[in-house]
C-alpha positions as CSV (number, residue, x, y, z in Angstrom):
1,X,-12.7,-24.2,-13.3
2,X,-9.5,-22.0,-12.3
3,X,-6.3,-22.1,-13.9
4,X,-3.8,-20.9,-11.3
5,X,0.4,-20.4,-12.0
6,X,2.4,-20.7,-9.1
7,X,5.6,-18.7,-9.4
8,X,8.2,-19.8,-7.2
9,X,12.1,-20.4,-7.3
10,X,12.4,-23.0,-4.8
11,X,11.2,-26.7,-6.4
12,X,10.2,-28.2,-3.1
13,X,7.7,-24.8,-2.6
14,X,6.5,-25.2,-5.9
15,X,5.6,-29.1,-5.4
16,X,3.9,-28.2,-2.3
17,X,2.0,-25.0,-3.3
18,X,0.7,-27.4,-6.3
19,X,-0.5,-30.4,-4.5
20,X,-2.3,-27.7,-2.2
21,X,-4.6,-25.9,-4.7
22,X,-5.0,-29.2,-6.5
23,X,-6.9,-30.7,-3.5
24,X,-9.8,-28.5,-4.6
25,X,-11.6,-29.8,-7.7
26,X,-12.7,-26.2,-8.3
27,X,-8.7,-25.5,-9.2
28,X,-8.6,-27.5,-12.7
29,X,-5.0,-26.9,-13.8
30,X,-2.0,-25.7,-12.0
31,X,1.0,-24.5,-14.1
32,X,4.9,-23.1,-13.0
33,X,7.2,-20.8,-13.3
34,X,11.1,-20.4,-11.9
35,X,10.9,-16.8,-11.5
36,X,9.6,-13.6,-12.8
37,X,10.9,-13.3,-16.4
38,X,9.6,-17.0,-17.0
39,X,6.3,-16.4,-14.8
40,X,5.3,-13.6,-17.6
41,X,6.0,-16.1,-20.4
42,X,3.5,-18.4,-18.9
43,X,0.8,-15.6,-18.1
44,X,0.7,-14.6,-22.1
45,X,1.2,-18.3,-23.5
46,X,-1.2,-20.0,-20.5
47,X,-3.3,-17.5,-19.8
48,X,-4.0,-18.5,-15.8
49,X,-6.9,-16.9,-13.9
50,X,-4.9,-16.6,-11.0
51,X,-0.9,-15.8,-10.3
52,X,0.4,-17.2,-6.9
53,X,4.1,-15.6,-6.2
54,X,6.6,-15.6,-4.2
55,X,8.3,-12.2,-3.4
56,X,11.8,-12.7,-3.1
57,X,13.4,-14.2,-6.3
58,X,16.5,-14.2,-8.4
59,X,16.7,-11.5,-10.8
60,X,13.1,-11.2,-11.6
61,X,11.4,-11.3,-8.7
62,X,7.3,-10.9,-7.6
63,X,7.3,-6.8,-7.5
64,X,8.7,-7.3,-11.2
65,X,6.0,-9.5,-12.0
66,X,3.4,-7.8,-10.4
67,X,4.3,-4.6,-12.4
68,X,4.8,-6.3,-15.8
69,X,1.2,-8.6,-15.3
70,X,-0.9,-5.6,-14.2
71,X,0.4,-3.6,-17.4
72,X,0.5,-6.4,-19.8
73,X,-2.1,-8.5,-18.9
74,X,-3.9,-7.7,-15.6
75,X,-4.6,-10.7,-13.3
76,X,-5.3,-11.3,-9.9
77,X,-1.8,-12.2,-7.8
78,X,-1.5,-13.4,-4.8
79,X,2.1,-12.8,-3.1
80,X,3.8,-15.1,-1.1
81,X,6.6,-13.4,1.8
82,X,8.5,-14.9,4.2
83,X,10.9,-12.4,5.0
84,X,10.5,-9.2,7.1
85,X,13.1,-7.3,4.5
86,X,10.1,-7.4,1.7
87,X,7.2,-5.8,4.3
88,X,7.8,-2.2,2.3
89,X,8.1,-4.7,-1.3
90,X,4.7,-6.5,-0.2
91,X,3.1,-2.9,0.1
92,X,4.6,-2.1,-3.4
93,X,3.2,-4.9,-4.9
94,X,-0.6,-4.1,-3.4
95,X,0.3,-0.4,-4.9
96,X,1.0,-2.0,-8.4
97,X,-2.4,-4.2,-8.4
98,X,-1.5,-7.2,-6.4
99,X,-4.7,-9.0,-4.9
100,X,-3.5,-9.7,-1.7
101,X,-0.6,-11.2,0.2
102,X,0.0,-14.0,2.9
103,X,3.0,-15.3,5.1
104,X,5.2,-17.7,3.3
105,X,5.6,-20.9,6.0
106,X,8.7,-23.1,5.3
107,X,6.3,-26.3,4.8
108,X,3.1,-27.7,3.7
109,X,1.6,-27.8,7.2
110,X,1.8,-24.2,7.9
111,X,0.0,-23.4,4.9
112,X,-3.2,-25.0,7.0
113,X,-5.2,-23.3,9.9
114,X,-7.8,-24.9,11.8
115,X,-7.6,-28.0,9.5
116,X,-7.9,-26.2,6.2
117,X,-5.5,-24.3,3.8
118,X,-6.3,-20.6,3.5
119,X,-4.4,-20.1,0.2
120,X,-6.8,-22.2,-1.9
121,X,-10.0,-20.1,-0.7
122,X,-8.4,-16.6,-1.4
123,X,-7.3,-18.2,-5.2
124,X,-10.9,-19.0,-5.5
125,X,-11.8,-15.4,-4.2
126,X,-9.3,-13.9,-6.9
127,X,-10.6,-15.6,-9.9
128,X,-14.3,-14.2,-9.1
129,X,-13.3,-10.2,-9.0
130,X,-13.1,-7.7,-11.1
131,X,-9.5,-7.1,-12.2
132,X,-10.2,-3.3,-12.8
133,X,-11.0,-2.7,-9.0
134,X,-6.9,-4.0,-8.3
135,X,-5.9,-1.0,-10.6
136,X,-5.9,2.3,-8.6
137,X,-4.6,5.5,-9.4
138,X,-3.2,7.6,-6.5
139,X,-4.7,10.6,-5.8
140,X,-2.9,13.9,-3.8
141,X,-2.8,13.6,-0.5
142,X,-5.5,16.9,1.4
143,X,-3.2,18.8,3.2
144,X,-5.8,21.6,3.3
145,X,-7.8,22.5,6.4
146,X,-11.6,21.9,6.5
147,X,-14.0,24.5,8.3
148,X,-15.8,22.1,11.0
149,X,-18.9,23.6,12.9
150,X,-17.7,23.4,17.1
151,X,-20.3,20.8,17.8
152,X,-19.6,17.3,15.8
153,X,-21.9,15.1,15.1
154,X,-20.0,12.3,16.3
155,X,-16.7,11.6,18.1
156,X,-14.7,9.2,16.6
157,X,-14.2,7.3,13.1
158,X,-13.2,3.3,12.9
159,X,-13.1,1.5,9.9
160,X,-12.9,-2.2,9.3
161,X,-11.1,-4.1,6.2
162,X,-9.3,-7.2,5.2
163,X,-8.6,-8.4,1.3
164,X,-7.9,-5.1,-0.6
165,X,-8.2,-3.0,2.5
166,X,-4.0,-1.5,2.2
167,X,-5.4,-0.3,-0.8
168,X,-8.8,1.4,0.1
169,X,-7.1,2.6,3.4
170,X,-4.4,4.4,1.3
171,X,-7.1,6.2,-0.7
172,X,-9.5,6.9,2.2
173,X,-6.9,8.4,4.7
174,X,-5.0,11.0,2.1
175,X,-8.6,12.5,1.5
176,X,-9.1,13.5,5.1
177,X,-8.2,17.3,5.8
178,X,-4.7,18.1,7.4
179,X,-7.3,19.4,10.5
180,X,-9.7,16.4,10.8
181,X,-11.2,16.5,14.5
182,X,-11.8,13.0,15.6
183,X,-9.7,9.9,15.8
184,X,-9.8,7.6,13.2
185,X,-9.4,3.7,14.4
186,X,-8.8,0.9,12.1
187,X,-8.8,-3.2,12.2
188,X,-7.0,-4.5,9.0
189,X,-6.7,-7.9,8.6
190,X,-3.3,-8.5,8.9
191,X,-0.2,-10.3,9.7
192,X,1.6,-9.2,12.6
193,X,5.0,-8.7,11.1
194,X,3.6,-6.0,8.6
195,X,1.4,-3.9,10.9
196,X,4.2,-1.7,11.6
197,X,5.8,-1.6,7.9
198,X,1.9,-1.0,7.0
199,X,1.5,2.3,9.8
200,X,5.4,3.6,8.2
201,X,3.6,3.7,4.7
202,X,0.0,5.1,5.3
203,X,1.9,8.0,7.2
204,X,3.1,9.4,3.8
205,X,-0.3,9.4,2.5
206,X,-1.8,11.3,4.9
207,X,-1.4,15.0,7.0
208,X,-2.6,13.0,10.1
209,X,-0.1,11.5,12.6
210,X,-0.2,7.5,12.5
211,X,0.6,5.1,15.0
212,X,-0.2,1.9,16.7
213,X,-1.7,2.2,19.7
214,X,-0.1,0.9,23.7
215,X,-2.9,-0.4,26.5
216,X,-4.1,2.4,28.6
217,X,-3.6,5.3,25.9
218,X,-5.7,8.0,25.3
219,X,-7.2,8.6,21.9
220,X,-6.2,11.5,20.7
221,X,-8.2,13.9,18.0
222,X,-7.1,13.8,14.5
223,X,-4.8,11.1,15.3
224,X,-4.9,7.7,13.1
225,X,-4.5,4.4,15.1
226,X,-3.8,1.1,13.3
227,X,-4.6,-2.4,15.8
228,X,-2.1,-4.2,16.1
229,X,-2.1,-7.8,15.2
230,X,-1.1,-9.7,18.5
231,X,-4.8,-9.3,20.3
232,X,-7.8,-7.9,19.5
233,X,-8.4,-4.6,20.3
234,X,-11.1,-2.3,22.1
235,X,-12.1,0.7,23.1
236,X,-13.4,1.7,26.9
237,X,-13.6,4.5,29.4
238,X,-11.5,4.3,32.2
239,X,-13.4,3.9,35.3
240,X,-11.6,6.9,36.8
241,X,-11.8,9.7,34.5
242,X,-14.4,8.6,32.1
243,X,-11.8,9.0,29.1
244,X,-11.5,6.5,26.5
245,X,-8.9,4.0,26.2
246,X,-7.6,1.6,24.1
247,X,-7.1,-2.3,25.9
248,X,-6.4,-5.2,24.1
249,X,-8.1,-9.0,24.8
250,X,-7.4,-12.6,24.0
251,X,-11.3,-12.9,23.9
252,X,-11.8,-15.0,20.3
253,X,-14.3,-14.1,17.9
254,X,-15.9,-16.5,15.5
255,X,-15.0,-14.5,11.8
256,X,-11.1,-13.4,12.8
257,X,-9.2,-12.1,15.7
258,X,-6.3,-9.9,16.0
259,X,-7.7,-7.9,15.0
260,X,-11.2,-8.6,15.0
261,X,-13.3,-5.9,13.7
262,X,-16.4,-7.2,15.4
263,X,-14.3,-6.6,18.7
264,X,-13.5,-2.9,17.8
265,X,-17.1,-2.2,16.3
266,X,-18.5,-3.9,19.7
267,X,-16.5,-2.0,22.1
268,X,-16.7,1.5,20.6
269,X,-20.8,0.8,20.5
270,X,-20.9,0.8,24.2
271,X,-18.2,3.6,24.5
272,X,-19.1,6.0,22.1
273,X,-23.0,4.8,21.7
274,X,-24.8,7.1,18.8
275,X,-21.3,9.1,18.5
276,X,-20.0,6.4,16.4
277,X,-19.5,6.6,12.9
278,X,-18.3,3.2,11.6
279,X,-16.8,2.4,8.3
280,X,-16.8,-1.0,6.4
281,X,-14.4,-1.3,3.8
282,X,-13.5,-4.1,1.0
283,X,-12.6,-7.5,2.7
284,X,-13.2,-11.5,3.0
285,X,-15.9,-12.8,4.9
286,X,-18.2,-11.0,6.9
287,X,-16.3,-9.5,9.9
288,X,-17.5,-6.2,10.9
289,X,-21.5,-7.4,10.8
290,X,-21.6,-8.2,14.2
291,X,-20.3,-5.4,16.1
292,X,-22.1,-3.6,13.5
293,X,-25.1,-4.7,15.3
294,X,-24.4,-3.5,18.4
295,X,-23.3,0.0,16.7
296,X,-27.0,0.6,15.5
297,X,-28.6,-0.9,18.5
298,X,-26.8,2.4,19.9
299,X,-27.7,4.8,17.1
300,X,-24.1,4.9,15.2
301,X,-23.7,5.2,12.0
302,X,-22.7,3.1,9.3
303,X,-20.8,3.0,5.9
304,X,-20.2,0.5,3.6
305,X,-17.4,0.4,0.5
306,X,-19.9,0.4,-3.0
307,X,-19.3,-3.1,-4.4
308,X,-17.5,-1.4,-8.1
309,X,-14.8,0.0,-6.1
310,X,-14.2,-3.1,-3.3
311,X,-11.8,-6.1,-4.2
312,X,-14.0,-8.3,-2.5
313,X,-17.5,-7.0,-1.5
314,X,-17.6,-9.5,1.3
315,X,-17.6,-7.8,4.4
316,X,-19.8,-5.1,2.8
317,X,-22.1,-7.0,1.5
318,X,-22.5,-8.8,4.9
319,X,-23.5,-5.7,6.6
320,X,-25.8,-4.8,3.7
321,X,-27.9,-8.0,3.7
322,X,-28.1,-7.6,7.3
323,X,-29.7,-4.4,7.2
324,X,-27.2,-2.4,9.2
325,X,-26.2,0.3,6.4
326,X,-26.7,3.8,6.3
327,X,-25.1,5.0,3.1
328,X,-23.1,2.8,0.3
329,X,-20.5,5.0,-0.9
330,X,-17.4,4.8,-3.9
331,X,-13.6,4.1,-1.9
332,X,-12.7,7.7,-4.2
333,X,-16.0,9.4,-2.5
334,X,-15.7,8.3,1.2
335,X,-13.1,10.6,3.0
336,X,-15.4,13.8,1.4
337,X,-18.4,11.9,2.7
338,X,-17.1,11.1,6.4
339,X,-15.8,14.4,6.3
340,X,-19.2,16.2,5.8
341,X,-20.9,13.6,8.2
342,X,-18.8,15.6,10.7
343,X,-20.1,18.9,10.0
């Protein structure tokens, strides 16, 4: 059973984030806090298996938390944002050890998609991993150049992720080398309002210029392109000059949309065919599995996260038990590895 403490300053949130994890019997006990200072209190005296916060509060607010729990006492926290001023905090808080982060609505009802409420899976995900996985430590970004032979073994890099994927991401891209030759694509499970905030940040990480990428633009080598997340996004060749090109479609998958990475993984499979190298990183779910299908049907490759270094081994694990991995390899490993795949 999961002990959870909700850390909120506003009573009415804290009534209604309550009732909502208590309407799962796997959630035993649900404890609050006003704010930080009082949140860490509760975490040494109660001891919760899960931390639900909101980000913006008086004085001692979630980031505070975050900081103080993951040095104290590490648990998993999940942080509530419903403000666009906190994108670069909510980022913060995933650097610190924070398990993962969803929008804050202003009632009960928008806590619920497709007749279910979201939060109380992803507490009941958080109580199962290993705590150790949430604490990373940063390593320098590669701003050397790497000797690549002039014939590549394949043509473009896209990577899938969703719960702990900021994270892995962060890790992966300031490994590549200042001169990597292909472009890198990736499909984060996201909020729309922090795509941007999330492209801002990874571009100090890494050499490599990041953006988020317009209908009809040409991919461009050694250039990192993060989906968006108001459709789903593909890649095909334009019917003119053969060159690839990202498009966008309100197509909707069955695992998650905008951005679905079974819509990325499916399009580059019949774009890029056995030039593919595709890249499944810690996540929720099993997104990624079916448009990893199609990517071996064609001869890509594929790479999964190792389960010891994934928040969630999920998607992974997906792709694993469906027999569509090449090569498990260790979040710390993988930019070396892709890099050499290259070669």
């Amino acid at each position: 059973m999961i002990k959870t403490l909700v850390v909120e300053d506003s009573g009415l949130m804290r009534i209604l984030i309550t009732d909502i994890l208590k309407s799962d019997k796997s959630i035993s006990e649900v404890q609050t806090a006003n704010n930080g200072f009082e949140a860490m209190q509760k975490v040494r005296s109660y001891q919760p298996d899960v931390i639900v916060t909101d980000m913006v509060m008086p004085e001692y607010d979630g980031l505070y938390l975050v900081k103080e729990v993951m040095k104290d006492s590490p648990k998993p926290i999940i942080v509530l944002s419903s403000l666009d001023r906190t994108n670069a905090q909510i980022f913060d808080a995933l650097k610190y050890g924070a398990f993962e982060f969803v929008d804050k609505p202003k009632n009960g009802e928008g806590f619920k998609t497709n007749g279910y409420y979201p939060l109380v899976d992803l507490v009941k995900e958080a109580a199962k991993i290993n705590v150790q996985s949430l604490i990373t430590k940063s390593i320098r970004r590669n701003n050397l150049a790497h000797t690549f032979q002039e014939k590549l073994n394949y043509d473009i890099v896209v990577i899938g992720s969703s719960t702990g994927g900021p994270g892995a991401i962060e890790c992966l891209l300031e490994g590549f080398p200042a001169n990597f030759p292909v472009p890198i694509v990736i499909a984060q499970h996201m909020p729309e309002r922090f795509i941007e905030s999330f492209a801002v940040r990874i571009n100090g990480y890494t050499p490599l210029n990041v953006s988020i990428p317009r209908k009809g633009q040409p991919l461009e080598p050694g250039h990192i392109y993060i989906a968006p997340g108001t459709k789903n996004i593909m890649i095909n060749r334009s019917p003119i000059s053969n060159t690839p090109l990202f498009s966008f479609t309100s197509r909707h998958y069955k695992e998650f949309n905008n951005p679905s990475v079974d819509c990325l993984f499916e399009s580059v499979s019949e774009t890029y065919k056995e030039r593919a190298l595709c890249v499944v990183l810690t996540g929720m779910g099993k997104d990624g599995t079916q448009g990893l299908s199609k990517i071996k049907a064609n001869k890509g490759y594929a790479i999964v996260q190792d389960e010891k270094s994934s928040v969630v081994f999920g998607m992974p694990k997906a792709a694993l038990d469906a027999g569509l991995v090449d090569n498990v390899v260790p979040i710390k490993e993988m930019a070396g590895f892709i890099t050499s795949c290259l070669c």
